[in-house]
N, C-alpha and C positions, 0 to 999 in steps of 0.2 A: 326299806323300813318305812314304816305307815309317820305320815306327818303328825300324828299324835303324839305318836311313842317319842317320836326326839323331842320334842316340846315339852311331856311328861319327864324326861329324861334329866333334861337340862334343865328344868327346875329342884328336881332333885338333888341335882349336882351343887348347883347352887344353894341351897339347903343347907347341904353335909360341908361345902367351905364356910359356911357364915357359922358353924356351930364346931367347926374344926378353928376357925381362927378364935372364936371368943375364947375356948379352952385351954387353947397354944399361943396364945400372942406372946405372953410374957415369955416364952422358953425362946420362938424365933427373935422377938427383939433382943433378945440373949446373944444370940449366937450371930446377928448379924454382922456385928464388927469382926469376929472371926471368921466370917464366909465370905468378906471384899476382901482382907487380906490371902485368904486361902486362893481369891480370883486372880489376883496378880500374878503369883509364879505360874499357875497354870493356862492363862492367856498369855506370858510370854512364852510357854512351851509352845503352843498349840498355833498361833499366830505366828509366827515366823518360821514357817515349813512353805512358805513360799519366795524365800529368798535365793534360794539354792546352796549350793555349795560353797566353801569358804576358800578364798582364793582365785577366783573365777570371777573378777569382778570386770570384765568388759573386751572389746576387740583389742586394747593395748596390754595384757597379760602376755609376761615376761620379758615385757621392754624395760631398759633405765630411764630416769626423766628426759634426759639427754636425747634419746631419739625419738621420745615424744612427740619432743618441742619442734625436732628438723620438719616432724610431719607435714 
């Protein structure tokens, strides 16, 4: 792409947000307190899929504390 055309581009883009926000502001700041709460469940879903498995917590899985402590 010609160094023009993005330059031309992304003024226009710019444009179409600044006449997209003045139109829509009141609707987003509407809806913003309902889109951080909608963020929580779905960052705890999404975020903790690198925990692994449940149950599986370390090299001392399926010992009592008792033989823990002899280690």
């Amino acid at each position: 792409m010609d160094r023009r055309y993005k330059i031309t581009l992304a003024i226009f883009a710019v444009i179409a947000l600044l006449v997209l926000w003045g139109e829509h502001k009141g609707h987003f700041l509407g809806a913003l307190p309902w889109l951080i709460l909608l963020a929580c469940p779905l960052m705890h879903i999404f975020m903790h899929g690198g925990h692994g498995s449940h149950g599986q917590h370390g090299p001392h899985h399926g010992k009592t504390g008792d033989e823990r402590d002899e280690q």
